[in-house]
C-alpha positions, 0 to 999 in steps of 0.5 A: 639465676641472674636475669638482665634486660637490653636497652631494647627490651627497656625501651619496648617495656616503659611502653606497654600497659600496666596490665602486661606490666604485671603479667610480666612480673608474674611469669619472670616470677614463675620462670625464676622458679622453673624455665620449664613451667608448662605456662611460658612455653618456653622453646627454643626459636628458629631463622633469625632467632635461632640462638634465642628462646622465648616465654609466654607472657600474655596470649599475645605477648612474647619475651626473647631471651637468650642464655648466656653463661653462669646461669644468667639470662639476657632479656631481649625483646618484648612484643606481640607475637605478630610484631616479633615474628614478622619482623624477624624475618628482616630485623635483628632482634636486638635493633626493633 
C-alpha cells in the first residue's frame, strides 16, 4: 500500500502538536498493517464526504482519506472531529 498526502493535509500537519505528530505515526503504522484494525474505526463517511473514509487518530483527531487505485491511499485531512464535520456541511474537504 502506497500512502500520499495533500498540500492540504501537509499544511494542517506542520500545525499540530508533536504529541498528535506522533500518535499519527502510530496509527499510519498500524493502518499500514491492517485498515481494519479495530483502533482506527475506519469507516466509510457520508454527505459531503461520501467518497471518502476516515481513521482515528487521537480521541479527537481524525484523518480523511480517500482510496484510489493501486492500492494507493490519498490523505486528505487532518483535524478535530468538530472542526472536520461541522465544516463539512459547507466546505470540500480538500479547501480547509
Amino acid at each position: 500500500m502506497q500512502i500520499i498526502s495533500s498540500k492540504n493535509f501537509e499544511k494542517k500537519l506542520s500545525k499540530l502538536s508533536k504529541s498528535v505528530k506522533i500518535k499519527l505515526k502510530e496509527k499510519l503504522r498500524i493502518f499500514m498493517e491492517n485498515p481494519s484494525n479495530i483502533l482506527l474505526n475506519n469507516h466509510k463517511l457520508h454527505g459531503k464526504y461520501k467518497n471518502y473514509r476516515s481513521i482515528n487518530i487521537t480521541g479527537d483527531y481524525r484523518i480523511i482519506f480517500e482510496e484510489l487505485e493501486n492500492n494507493c491511499i490519498l490523505l486528505v485531512n487532518i483535524n478535530t472531529h468538530s472542526e472536520l464535520y461541522v465544516k463539512a456541511k459547507t466546505h470540500n474537504p480538500h479547501t480547509f
